[in-house]
N, C-alpha and C positions, 0 to 999 in steps of 0.2 A: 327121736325121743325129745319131748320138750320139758325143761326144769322147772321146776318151782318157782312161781313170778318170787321176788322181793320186794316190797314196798317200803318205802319212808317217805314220811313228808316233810317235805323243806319248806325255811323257813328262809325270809328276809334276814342278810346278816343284822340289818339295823333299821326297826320299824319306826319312820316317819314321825308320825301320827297316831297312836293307838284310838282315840277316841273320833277320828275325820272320818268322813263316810262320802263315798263318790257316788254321788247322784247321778237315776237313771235319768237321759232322755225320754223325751214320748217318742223317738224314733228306736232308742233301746232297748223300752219296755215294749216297743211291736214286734223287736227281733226275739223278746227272748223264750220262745219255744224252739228256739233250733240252735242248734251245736255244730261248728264248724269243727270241721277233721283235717290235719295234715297226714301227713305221710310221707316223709324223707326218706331214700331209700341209697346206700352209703356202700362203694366196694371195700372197703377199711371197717377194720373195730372202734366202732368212737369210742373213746375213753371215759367212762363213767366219771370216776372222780373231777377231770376238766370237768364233764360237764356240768355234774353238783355243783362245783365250786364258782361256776360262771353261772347256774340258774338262781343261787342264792344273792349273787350281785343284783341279777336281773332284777330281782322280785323286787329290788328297794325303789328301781324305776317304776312297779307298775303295782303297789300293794295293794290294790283291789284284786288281784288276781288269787295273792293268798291269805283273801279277808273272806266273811261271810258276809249274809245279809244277815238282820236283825230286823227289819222290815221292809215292804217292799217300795220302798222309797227307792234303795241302791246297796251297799253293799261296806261295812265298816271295816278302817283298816285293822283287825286283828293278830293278823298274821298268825293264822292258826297253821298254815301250811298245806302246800301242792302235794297230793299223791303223788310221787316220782318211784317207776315202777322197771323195774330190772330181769330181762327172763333171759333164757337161751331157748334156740331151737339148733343143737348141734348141728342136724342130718339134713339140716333144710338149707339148699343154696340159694344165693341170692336169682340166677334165672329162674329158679323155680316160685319162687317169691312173687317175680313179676309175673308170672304167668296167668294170662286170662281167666276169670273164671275162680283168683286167690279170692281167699276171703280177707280183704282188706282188712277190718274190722278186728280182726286178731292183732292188730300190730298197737292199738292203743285201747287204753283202758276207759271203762264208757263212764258217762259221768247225764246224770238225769234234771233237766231243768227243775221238776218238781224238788228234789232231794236240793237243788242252789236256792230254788225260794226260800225252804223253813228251814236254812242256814245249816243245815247238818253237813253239804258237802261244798266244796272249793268251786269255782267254776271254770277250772282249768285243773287237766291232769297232761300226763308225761308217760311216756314208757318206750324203753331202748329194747329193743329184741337181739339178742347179738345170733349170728346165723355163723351157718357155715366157714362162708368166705365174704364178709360183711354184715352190714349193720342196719335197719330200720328204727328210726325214732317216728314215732306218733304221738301225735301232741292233739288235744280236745279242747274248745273252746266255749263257753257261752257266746252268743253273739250278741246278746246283751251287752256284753263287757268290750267288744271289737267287733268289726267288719271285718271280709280279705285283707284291706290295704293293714288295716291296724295290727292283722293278726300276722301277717307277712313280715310286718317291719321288726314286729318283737322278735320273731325271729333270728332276724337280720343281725338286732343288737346284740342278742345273745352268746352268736357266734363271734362278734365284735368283741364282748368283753372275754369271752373263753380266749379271742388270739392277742385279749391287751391291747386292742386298740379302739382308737377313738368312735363314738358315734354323736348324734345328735340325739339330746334328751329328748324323751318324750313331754307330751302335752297332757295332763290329765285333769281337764278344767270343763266341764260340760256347760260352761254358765256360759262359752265362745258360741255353742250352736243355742242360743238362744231366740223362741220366736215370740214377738210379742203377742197374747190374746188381745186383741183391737176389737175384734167382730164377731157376735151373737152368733149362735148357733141358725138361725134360720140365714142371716147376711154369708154367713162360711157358704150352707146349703145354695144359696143363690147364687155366689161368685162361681161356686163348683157346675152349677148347671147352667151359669153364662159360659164358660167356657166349652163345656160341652161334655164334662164329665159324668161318669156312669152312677147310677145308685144300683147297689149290689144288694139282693132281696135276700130275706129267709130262705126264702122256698128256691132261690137259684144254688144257693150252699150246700140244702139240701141236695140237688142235682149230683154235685159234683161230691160229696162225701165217700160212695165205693172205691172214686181214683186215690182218696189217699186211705180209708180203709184196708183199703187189697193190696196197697204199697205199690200200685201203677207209679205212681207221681215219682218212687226213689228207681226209676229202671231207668237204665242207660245206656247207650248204645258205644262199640269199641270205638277207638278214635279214628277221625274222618283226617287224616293229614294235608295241609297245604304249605307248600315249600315255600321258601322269601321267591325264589323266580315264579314260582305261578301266583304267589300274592301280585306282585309287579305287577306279569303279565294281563292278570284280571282287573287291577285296575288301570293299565293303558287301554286295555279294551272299553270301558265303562266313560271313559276320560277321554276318549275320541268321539264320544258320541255325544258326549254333555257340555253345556257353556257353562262350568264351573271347575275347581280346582276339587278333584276326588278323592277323598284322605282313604288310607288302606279302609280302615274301620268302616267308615260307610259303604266302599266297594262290597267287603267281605258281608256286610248285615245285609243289603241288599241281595246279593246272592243267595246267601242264606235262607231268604224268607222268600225269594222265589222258588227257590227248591222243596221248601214246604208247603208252596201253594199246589207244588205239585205233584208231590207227597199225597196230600190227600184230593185232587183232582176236583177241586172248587171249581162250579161253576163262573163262567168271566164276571159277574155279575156279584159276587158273594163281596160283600165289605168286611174287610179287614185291616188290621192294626198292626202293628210294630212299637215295640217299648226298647228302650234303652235304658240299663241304670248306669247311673252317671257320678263318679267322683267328688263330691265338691270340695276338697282340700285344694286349696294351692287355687280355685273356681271364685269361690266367696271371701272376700279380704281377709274373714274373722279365722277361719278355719285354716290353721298352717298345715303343712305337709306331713308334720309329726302327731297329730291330733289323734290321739286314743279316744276309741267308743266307735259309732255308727256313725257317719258322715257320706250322703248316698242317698240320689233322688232317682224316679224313674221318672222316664222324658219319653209319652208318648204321641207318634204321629197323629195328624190327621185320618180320619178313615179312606182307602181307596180301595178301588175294587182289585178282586182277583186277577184280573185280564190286563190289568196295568203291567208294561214292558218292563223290563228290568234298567232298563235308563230313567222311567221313571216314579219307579220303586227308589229306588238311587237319589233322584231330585229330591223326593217326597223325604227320605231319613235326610239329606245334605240338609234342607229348610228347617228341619223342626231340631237340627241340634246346633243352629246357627246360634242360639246363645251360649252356649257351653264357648263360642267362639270370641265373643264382644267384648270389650274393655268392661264395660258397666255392669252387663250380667244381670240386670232388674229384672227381666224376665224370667230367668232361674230364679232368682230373687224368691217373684213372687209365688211363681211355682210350688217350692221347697215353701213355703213360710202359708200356703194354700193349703200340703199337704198334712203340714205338721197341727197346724189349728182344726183339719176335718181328723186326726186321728186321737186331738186330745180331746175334742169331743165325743167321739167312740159314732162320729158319720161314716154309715157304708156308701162311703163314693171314692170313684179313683179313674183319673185320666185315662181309665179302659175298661171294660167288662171284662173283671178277674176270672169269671167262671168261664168265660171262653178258653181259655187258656185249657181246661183241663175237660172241653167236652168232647166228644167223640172225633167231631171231625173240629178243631181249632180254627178261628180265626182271627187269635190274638198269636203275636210271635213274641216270647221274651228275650232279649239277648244279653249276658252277663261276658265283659272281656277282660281277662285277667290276663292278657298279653304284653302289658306292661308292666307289670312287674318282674323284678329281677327276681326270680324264688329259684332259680339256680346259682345264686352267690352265695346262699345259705350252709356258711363254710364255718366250720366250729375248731380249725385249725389242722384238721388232719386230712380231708379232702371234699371237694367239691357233689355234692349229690349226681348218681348216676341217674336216679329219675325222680322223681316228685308226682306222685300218685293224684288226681285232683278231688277237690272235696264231695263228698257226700251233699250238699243242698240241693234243692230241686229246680235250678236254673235249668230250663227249658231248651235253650242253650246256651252250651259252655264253649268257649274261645280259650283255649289255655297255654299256654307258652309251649314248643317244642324243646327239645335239649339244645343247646346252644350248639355244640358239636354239629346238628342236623338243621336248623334252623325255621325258620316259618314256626305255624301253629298249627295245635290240634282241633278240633272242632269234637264238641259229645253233643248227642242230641237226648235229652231225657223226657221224663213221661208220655203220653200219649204218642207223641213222635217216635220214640224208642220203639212202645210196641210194634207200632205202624212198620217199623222198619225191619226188624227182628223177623216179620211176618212173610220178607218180601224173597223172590227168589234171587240170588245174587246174582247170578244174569242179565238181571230186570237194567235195563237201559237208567233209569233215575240211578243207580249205582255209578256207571261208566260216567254219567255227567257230574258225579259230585267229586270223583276223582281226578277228574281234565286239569289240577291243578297243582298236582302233587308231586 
């Protein structure tokens, strides 16, 4: 039997600035049609009033959160207040909760880009579901307002001030990820097609419109598990064959995208890509580690074919993320400062042909890794989350932290790969070899 949600909206105990307005980037005005999703999921009853009493601290750190827009510039601190939404589900136990096939989506209350534009709603809601024998908090986000890393760390804090203890302020100053416009729209166009960058057509968008249509693009597959000793192991393997030092991350993408070439059984000949989005906090001087909003480039390879070994699938990602490595960084640099003056011009170009991603047979691979973050510290004073559910976006793949208790990572594979996969018989030998690591 489940009760009747409660809502109220919390408010900043002490609003800032009533009249400051946090300007979007043109990387946060590209994110914002999509809503990021947590999912905490807690053997204990969190404590509602802790937790009120530590989101209304919160909110003084981040009052764009419980502001509106009034145009679409960004978003005015008003402090009109977060939906924070309170239900029970007596009868329903927390394994049943996790169990494959839940409907996530019932654990947090939804919140519509359209309805954050013409300011009527908040662009973050809250909601504690208290169960059986435990707790679910789901929490929604504009991505407009934050990425992962931003939306993780608010978390983070939260639980910091609910246990009274210290964190590091956040940064809410968008004027740090600034890119200067230098260069004309035909000069952007030119450096983009000197490097080798795609233009992305009308008519190829059309192509790809039924995968997210028909909700292909939000399907995903159960989690593919690899343990820390089969991470090791996979890359001493990879590391004995190469004249380079092979970081886990390159190991596992290269894997990765070999197992997708053979997934869908590319001829040796077929060219294909690999993308990585990439961090730039703590990357680029300007950008600190606390930095609220979008901060986040995609870094993709050179094209190679299908038939290339898995050592040097491996070389090919180790080379194209050697700047994310270098003191200087100029080459991220210009990357990131490439991307952001082709997107405030509204140029369909980008270091890959995005529609591959989503045709039939792929031969772009996207890889998002959210294995570094700590989002099992996410401790609000009464106990450590039992699992943490991964978001709803449509990363291609997702890398996602395992429970600490168990260690290594999960791997999801979504859209067109999902189906691909869902389709196959579990017997099928590509199964047995994605598992040799688990």
């Amino acid at each position: 039997m489940k009760k009747n949600p409660v809502t109220e909206y919390i408010r900043a105990e002490e609003n800032q600035c009533p009249t400051a307005v946090w300007k979007f980037s043109v990387l946060d005005q590209a994110c914002f049609p999509m809503i990021i999703r947590g999912t905490l999921v807690y053997d204990v009853q969190l404590d509602v009033d802790t937790m009120k009493a530590g989101f209304k601290k919160l909110l003084y750190y981040y009052p764009h959160l419980s502001g509106r827009m009034k145009d679409k510039s960004g978003i005015q601190f008003t402090n009109d207040g977060v939906p924070f939404t309170v239900t029970s589900e007596p009868d329903l136990l927390l394994k049943d909760a996790l169990k494959k096939g839940q409907d996530v989506d019932r654990f947090s209350s939804d919140i519509k880009p359209s309805r954050i534009r013409r300011g009527i709603d908040a662009p973050l809601s809250v909601k504690i579901t208290k169960l059986q024998d435990g707790s679910v908090l789901g929490i929604k986000c504009s991505h407009a307002c934050m990425d992962g890393d931003s939306f993780y760390t608010m978390l983070y804090n939260w639980g910091q001030i609910c246990k009274n203890e210290n964190f590091i302020e956040p940064v809410l100053d968008q004027s740090l990820f600034h890119v200067p416009m230098n260069l004309s729209r035909e000069e952007v166009q030119k450096a983009a097609f000197n490097r080798g960058w795609k233009k992305v057509s009308k008519l190829a968008f059309l192509k790809i419109l039924p995968t997210f249509m028909f909700g292909i693009v939000k399907e995903r597959t159960d989690a593919f598990y690899f343990s820390a000793d089969g991470l090791s192991q996979l890359k001493r393997q990879i590391s004995t064959d190469v004249s380079f030092p092979c970081s886990t991350h390159v190991a596992l993408s290269a894997f990765l995208t070999k197992m997708l070439l053979k997934l869908f059984n590319h001829s040796e000949k077929t060219t294909c890509v690999q993308v990585t989005v990439a961090n730039l906090r703590n990357r680029l001087t300007e950008i600190p580690s606390t930095f609220v909003g979008n901060a986040s480039s995609i870094v993709a390879t050179p094209n190679f074919s299908a038939g290339a070994s898995l050592e040097e699938i491996t070389g090919i990602i180790h080379r194209t993320l050697q700047p994310l490595r270098e003191t200087s960084l100029e080459e991220l640099r210009n990357i990131v400062s490439l991307s952001i003056q082709a997107m405030k011009l509204k140029l369909p170009v980008l270091p890959f042909d995005f529609t591959e991603m989503y045709s039939k047979k792929p031969t772009v691979f996207y890889i998002n890794n959210f294995s570094k973050f700590h989002i099992y510290d996410l401790d609000f004073g009464f106990r450590k989350p039992v699992s943490i559910i991964p978001h709803n976006l449509s990363d291609q793949v997702l890398i996602w932290p395992a429970h600490p208790a168990k260690g290594g990572v999960e791997v999801y594979f979504s859209g067109i790969p999902a189906r691909m996969i869902r389709k196959m018989k579990k017997d099928d030998p590509w199964f047995q070899e994605m598992k040799q690591y688990n």
